[in-house]
N, C-alpha and C positions, 0 to 999 in steps of 0.2 A: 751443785748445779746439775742440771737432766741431762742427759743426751742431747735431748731436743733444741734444751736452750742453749746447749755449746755450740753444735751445728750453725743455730739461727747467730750468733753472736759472731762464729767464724766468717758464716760468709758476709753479713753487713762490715766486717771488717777489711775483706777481699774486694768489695765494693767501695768503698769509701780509699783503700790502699789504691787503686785505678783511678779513682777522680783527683780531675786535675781543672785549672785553672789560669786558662791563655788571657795575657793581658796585653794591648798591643794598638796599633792604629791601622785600621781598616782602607788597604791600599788596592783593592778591586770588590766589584760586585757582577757574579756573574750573571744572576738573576734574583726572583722575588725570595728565596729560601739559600744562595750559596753567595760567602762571601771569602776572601782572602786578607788574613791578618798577619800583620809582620810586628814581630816579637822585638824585646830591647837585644835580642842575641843577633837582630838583622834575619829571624828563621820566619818562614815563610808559611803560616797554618792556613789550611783549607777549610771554611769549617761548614756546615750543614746545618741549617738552623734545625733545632729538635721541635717535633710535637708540631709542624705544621709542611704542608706541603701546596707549592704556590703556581700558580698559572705556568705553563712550556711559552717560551718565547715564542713561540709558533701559535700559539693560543689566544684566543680572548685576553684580555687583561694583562698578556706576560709582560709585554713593555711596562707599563703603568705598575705592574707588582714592584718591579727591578727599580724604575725611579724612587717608588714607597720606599724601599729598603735603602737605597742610596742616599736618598736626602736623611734618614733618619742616621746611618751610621759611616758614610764614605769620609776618609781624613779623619775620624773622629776614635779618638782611645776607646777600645772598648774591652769587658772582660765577658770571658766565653766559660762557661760552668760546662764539662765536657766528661764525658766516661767510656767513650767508644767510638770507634771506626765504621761506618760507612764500606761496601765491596768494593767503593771506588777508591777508598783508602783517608776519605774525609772525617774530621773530628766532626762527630753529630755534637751539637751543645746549643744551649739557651746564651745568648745574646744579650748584654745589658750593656747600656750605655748611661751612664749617669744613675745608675740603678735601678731605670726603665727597661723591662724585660719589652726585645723588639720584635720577638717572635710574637708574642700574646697581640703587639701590636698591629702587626702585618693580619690577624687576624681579626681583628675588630674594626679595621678600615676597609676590611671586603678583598683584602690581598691575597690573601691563604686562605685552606681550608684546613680545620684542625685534622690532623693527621690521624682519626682514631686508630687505624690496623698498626699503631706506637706508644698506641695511650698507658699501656701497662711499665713503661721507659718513664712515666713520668710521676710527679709526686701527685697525690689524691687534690692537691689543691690547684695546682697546675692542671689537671685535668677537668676540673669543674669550673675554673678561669677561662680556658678556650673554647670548652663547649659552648658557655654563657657568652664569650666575645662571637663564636660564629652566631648562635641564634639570634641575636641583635647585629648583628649586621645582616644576614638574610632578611629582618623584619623591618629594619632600616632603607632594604635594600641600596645599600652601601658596596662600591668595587662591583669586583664580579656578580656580586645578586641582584644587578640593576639585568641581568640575560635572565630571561625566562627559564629556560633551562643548564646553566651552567653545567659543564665539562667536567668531571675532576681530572686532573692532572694525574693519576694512576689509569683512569679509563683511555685516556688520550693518549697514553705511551704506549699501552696494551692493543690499541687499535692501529696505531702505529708499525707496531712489531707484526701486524698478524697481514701486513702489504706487501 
């Protein structure tokens, strides 16, 4: 084996040694992208949905995000595919409930916006799945792209902070 290919082997193994898999019932939603899961240990995961990023309650559509993701996963068991933390100390992770990924969902109802400046976090298929769910929801004008100009929720924080 090369160098190279040890290297490349070690670290897909470092990565795959960090993923982990929260399984649990979904007992808060804070908004359209963060929810709270309680584990069968009674532990209490914060999780950060990956690969999308959803209206500021303050915003357009935040209410309406929060309900989408609420009705789709609130009381409901779900498993969370996770590899990292968040600055706020949230497990970033994909979302399935029945084996419906609810992040891709939140995107293709006009909830979120695919998260590009994280797309390199995500699998090559995963990334061509939310692009292709925002495009058709913009063209659907579905959720947020029924606004003429919609906000992203990065512009709107940053405008925020600069008050």
């Amino acid at each position: 084996m090369t160098r190279k290919a040890l290297v490349s082997l070690l670290l897909a193994l470092a990565c795959a040694a960090h993923a982990e898999t929260v399984t649990g019932r979904v007992v808060g939603v804070a908004d359209g992208d963060t929810i709270t899961v309680l584990d069968a240990d009674k532990v209490q995961h914060k999780i950060r949905l990956a690969g999308i990023d959803a209206p500021e309650k303050k915003q357009a559509f935040g209410n309406r995000s929060k309900e989408s993701l609420s009705d789709m996963v609130f009381d409901k068991t779900v498993n969370v595919e996770t590899e990292k933390r968040d600055r706020y100390g949230r497990q970033i992770g994909k979302v399935l409930v029945n084996g419906q990924d609810v992040n891709l969902v939140q995107v293709e109802r006009g909830m979120a916006w695919f998260y590009r400046q994280y797309q390199r976090e995500q699998s090559p298929n995963d990334r061509r799945l939310y692009e292709a769910a925002e495009d058709a929801a913009k063209a659907g004008k579905r959720g947020l792209w029924r606004d003429a100009e919609p906000v992203p929720p990065w512009d709107f924080r940053h405008a925020k902070r600069l008050l």
